[in-house]
VEXDREN-2710 file (C-alpha; in Angstrom, 1 decimal):
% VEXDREN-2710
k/r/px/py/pz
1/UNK/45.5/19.8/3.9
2/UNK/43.8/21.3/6.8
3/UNK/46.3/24.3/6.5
4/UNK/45.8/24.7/2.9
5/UNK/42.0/25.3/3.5
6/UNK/42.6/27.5/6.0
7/UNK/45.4/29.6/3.9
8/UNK/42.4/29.6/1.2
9/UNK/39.2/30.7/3.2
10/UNK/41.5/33.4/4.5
11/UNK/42.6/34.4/1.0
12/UNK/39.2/34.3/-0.1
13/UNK/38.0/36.8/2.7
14/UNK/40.5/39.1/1.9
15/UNK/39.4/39.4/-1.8
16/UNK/36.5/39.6/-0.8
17/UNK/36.6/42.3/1.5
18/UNK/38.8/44.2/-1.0
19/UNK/35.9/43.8/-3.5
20/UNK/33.1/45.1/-1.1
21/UNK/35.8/48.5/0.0
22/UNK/35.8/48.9/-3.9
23/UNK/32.2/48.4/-4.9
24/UNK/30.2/50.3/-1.8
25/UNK/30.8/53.3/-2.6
26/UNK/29.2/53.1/-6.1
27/UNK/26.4/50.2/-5.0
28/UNK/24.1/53.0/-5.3
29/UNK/24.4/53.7/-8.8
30/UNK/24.8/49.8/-10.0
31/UNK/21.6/49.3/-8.1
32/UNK/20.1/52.7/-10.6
33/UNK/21.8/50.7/-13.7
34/UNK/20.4/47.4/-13.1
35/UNK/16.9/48.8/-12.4
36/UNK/16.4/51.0/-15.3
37/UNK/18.1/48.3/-17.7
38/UNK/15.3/45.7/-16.2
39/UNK/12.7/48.4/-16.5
40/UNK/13.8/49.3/-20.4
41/UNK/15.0/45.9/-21.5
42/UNK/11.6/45.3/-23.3
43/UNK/12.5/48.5/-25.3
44/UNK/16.0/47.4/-26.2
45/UNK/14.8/44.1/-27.4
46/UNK/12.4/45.7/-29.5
47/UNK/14.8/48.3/-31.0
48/UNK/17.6/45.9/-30.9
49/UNK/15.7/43.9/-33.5
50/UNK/16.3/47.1/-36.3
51/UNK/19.5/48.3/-35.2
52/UNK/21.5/45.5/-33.8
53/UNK/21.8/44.9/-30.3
54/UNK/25.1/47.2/-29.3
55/UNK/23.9/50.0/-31.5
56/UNK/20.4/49.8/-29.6
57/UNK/22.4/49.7/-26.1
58/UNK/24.4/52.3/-27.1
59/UNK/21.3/54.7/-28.5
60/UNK/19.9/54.0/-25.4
61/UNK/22.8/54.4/-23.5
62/UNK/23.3/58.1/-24.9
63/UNK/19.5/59.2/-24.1
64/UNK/19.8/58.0/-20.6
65/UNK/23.5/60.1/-20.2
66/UNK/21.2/63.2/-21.6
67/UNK/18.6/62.8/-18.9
68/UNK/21.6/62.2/-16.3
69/UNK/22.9/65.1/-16.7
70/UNK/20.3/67.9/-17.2
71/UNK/19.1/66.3/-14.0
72/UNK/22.4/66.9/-12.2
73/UNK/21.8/70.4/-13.6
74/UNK/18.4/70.7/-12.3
75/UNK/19.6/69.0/-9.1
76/UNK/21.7/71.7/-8.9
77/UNK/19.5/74.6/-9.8
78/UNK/16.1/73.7/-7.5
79/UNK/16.7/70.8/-5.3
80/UNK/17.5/73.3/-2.5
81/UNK/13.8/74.7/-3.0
82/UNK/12.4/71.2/-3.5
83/UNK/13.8/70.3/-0.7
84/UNK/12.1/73.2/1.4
85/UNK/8.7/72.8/-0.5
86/UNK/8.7/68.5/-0.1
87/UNK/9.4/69.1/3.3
88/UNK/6.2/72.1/3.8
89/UNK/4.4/69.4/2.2
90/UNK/5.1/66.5/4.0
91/UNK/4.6/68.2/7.2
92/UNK/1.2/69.4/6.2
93/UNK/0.5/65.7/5.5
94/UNK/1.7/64.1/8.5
95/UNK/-0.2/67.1/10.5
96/UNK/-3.6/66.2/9.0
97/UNK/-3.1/62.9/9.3
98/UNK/-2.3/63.0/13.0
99/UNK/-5.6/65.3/13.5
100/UNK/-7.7/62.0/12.9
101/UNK/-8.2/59.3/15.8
102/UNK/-5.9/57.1/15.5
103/UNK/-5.1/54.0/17.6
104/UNK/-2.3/54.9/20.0
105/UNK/0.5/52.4/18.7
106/UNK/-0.7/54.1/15.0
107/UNK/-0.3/57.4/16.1
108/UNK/3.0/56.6/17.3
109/UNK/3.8/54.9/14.1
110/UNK/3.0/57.9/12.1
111/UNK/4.7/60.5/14.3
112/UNK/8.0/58.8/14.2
113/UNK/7.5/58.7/10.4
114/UNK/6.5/62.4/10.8
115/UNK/9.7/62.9/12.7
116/UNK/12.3/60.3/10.8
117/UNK/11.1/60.7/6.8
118/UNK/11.6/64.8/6.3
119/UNK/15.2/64.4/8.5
120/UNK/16.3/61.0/6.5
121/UNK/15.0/63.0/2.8
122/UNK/17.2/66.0/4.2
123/UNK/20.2/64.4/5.5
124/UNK/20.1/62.5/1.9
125/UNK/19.4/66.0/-0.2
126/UNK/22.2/67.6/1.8
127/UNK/25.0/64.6/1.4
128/UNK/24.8/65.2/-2.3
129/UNK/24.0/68.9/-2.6
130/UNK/27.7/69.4/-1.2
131/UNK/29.1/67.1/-3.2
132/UNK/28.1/67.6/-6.9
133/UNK/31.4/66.3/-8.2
134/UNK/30.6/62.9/-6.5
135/UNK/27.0/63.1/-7.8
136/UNK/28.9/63.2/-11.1
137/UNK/30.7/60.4/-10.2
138/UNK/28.1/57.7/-9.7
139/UNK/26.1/58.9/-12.5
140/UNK/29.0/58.3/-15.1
141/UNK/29.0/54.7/-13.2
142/UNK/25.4/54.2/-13.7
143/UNK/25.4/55.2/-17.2
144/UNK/28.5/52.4/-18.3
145/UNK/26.7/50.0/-15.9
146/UNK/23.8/50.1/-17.8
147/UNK/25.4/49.5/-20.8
148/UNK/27.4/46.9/-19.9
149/UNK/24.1/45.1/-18.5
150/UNK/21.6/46.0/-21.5
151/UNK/24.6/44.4/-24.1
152/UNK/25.2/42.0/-21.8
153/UNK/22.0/40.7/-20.9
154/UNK/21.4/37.2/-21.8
155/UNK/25.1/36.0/-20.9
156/UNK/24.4/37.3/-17.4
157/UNK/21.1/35.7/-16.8
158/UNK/23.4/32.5/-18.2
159/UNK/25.9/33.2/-15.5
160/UNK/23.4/33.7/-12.8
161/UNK/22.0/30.3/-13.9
162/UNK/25.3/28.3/-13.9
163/UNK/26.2/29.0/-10.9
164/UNK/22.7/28.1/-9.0
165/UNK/23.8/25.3/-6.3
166/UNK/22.9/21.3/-7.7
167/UNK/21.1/20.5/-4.1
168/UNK/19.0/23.8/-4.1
169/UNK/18.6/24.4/-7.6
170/UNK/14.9/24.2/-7.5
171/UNK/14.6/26.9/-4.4
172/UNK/17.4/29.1/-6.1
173/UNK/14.7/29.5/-9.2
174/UNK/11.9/30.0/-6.8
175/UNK/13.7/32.6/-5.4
176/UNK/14.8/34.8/-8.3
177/UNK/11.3/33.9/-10.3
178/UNK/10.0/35.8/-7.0
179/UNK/12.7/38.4/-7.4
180/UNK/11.5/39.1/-10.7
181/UNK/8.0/39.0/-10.6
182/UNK/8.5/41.8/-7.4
183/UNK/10.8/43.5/-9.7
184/UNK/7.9/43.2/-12.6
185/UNK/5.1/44.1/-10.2
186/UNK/7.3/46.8/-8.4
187/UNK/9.7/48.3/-11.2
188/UNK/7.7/48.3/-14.6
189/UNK/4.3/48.5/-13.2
190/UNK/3.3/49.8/-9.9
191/UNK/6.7/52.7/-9.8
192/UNK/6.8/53.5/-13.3
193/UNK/2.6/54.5/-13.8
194/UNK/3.7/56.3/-10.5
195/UNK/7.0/58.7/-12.3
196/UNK/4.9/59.1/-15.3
197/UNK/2.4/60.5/-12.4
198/UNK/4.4/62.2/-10.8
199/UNK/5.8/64.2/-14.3
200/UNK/2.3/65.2/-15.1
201/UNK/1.4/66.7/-11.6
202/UNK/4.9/68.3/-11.6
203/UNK/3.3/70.0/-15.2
204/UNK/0.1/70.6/-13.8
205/UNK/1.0/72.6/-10.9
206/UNK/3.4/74.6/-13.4
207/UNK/0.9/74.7/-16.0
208/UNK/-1.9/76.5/-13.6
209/UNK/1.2/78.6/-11.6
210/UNK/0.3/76.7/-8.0
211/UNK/4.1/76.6/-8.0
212/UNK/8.1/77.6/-8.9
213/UNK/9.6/74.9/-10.3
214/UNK/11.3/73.7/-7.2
215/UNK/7.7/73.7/-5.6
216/UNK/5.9/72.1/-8.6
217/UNK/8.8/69.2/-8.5
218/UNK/7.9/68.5/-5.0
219/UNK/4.7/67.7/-5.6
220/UNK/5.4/65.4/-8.3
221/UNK/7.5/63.9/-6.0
222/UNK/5.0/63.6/-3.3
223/UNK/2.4/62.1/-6.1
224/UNK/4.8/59.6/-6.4
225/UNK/5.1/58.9/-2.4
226/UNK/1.0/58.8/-2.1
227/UNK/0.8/56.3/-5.7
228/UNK/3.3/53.8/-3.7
229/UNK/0.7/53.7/-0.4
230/UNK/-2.0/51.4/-0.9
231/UNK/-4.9/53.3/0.5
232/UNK/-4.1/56.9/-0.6
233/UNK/-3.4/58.1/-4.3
234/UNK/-2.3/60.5/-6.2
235/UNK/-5.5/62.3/-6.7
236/UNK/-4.7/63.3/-2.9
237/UNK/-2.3/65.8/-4.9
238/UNK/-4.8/67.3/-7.5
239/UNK/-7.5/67.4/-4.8
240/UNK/-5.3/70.0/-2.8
241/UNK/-4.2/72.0/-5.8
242/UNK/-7.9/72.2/-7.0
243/UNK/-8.9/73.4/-3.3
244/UNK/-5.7/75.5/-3.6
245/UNK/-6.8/77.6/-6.3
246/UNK/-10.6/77.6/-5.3
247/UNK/-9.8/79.1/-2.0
248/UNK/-7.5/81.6/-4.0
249/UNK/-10.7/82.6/-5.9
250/UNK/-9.9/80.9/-9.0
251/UNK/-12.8/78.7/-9.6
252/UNK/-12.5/78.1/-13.3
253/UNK/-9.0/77.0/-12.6
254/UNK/-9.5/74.6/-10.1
255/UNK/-12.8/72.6/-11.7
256/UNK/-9.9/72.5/-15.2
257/UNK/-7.0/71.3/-12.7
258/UNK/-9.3/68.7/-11.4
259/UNK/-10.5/67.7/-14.9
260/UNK/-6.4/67.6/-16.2
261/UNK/-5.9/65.4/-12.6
262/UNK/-8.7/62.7/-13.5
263/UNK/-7.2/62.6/-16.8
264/UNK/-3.7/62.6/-16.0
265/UNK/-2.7/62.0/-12.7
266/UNK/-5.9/59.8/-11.5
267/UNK/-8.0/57.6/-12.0
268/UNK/-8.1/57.6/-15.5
269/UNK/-4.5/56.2/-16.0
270/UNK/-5.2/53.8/-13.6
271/UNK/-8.4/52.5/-15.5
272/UNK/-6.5/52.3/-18.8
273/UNK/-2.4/52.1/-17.9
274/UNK/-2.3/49.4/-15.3
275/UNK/-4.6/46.4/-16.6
276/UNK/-1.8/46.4/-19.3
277/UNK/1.4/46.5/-17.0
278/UNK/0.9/44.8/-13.7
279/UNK/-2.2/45.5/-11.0
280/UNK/-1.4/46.6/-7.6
281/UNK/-3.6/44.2/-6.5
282/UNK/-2.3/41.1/-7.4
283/UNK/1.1/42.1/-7.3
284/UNK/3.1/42.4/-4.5
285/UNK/1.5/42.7/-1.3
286/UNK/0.3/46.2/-0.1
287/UNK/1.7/45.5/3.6
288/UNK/5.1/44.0/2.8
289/UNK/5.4/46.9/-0.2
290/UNK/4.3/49.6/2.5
291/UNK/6.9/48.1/5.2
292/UNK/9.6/47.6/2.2
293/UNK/9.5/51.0/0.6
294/UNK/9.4/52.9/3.9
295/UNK/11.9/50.8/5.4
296/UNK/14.4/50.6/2.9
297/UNK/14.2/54.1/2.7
298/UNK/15.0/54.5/6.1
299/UNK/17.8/52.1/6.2
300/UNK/19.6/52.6/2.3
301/UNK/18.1/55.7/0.9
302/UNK/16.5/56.0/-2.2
303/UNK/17.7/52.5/-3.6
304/UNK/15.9/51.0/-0.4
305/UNK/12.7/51.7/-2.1
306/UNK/13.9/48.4/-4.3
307/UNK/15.6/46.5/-2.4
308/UNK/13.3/46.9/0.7
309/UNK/9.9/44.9/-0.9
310/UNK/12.4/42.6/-3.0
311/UNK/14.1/41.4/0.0
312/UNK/10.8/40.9/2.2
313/UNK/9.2/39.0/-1.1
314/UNK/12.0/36.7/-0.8
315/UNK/11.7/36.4/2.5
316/UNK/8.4/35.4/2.6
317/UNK/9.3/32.8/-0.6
318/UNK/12.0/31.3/2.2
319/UNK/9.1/31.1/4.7
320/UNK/6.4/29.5/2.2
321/UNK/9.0/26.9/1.1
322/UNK/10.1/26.3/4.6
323/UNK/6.4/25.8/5.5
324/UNK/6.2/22.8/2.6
325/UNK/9.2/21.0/4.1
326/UNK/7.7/21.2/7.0
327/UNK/3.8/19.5/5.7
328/UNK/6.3/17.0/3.8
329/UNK/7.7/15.8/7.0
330/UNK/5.0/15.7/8.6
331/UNK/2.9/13.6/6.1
332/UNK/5.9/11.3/5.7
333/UNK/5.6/10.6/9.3
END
């Protein structure tokens, strides 16, 4: 009997190692799927109502292969002059920021970020630049991924459900009603008011010729880095293209920039956007979302920007529940 475990734990292993050599390489774009399918599921329920719930999968399915691929275009065309502008930018950043008086161990802080961000975003940039057919690759997996999920939606969260443990069901459901409400807080408020910031400074800065295109992208880009900090914004973005063109003598420019920033970028949106999606505030917390974004994005990349705050908000579930077994036993005693 004892030999028959063993023959099955080791079977077991092997599959399972087999599975993880197999999926790795394309966890990256699954992670992509499953994020914009839980950012867009309200929209496919909505439409799935009219059109049937395949045909609205598959509608939406088509618009997102669209977007893919003109942005493997683009990727192509301007990421190497993105890449040089993000990283003129985020230098200029980290150098004011260091100019203030900081606390030693914050200084410290900052200039290994200063140090460790630009080479982590380049080493990133570069692994796919040279290797477009892979970029491909993962982008036709992300696309049928996200299919597969949006048809399939229900009978997962069914699955996931079923195979919850008896003797821990209660903390299992604590844990992914955590998961999601980070995800909610995270994905659907906090990152996406952020893109759709990030679009319109990328517009702006075209718009009022601050910037090429590869230039204007990196500041959307960077719009989107200062909106996921919880002290700066991205008005930090329209303030430097409104002193931008003021110093380059275009005054009327730079008072209508910083009229189309209010409006678009912030605080406007903010005033009237994020009441109706989630608040900052009292979603997840601005230290473990600072730690988790920067963090992840150190350790995974780009996807680490999601699964860095998830996995701390479920860490700090694990500690909060730990903490009430702990006042149980002791009031029992």
């Amino acid at each position: 009997m004892e030999l028959e475990a063993a023959v099955w734990i080791a079977v077991s292993l092997i599959v399972l190692y087999l599975v993880w050599e197999t999926v790795s390489p394309i966890l990256s774009p699954i992670i992509i799927a499953v994020t914009l399918a839980y950012i867009l599921y309200p929209f496919h329920e909505r439409l799935a109502r009219r059109m049937g719930n395949r045909l609205s999968a598959f509608t939406m399915t088509i618009l997102l292969t669209i977007l893919t691929f003109l942005f493997i275009i683009g990727f192509a065309l301007w990421m190497n002059d993105v890449k040089h502008s993000l990283a003129h930018y985020i230098d200029g950043f980290f150098t004011w920021l260091l100019t203030f008086n900081l606390p030693p161990s914050l200084y410290e802080l900052v200039q290994k970020l200063a140090e460790d961000i630009p080479k982590r975003f380049e080493e990133y940039i570069l692994g796919y630049t040279y290797s477009l057919p892979k970029l491909s690759l993962q982008a036709i997996v992300m696309v049928f991924a996200f299919y597969g999920i949006l048809v399939n939606a229900r009978a997962i969260k069914r699955e996931v459900y079923s195979l919850l443990p008896p003797e821990n069901r209660e903390l299992a459901i604590k844990l992914l009603e955590r998961a999601g409400e980070t995800l909610h807080n995270l994905l659907r408020g906090w990152l996406s008011l952020s893109v759709l910031k990030g679009i319109f400074a990328t517009a702006g800065f075209l718009l009022f010729g601050m910037a090429e295109t590869g230039g204007a992208i990196a500041a959307g880009i960077f719009t989107v880095i200062f909106e996921l900090l919880p002290v700066f914004g991205g008005w930090v973005v329209w303030l430097a293209g409104t002193v931008y063109l003021i110093n380059e003598g275009n005054v009327l420019g730079g008072i209508l920039f910083a009229f189309y920033g209010i409006v678009f970028i912030s605080p406007l949106p903010d005033v009237l956007l994020r009441p109706r999606i989630a608040v900052r505030e009292k979603g997840v917390n601005a230290l473990v979302s600072l730690v988790g974004i920067f963090g992840g994005f150190l350790a995974f990349g780009f996807v680490g920007i999601i699964i860095g705050p998830v996995a701390l908000s479920l860490l700090a579930t694990l500690v909060e529940e730990w903490k009430e077994v702990k006042a149980k036993a002791r009031t029992a005693l």
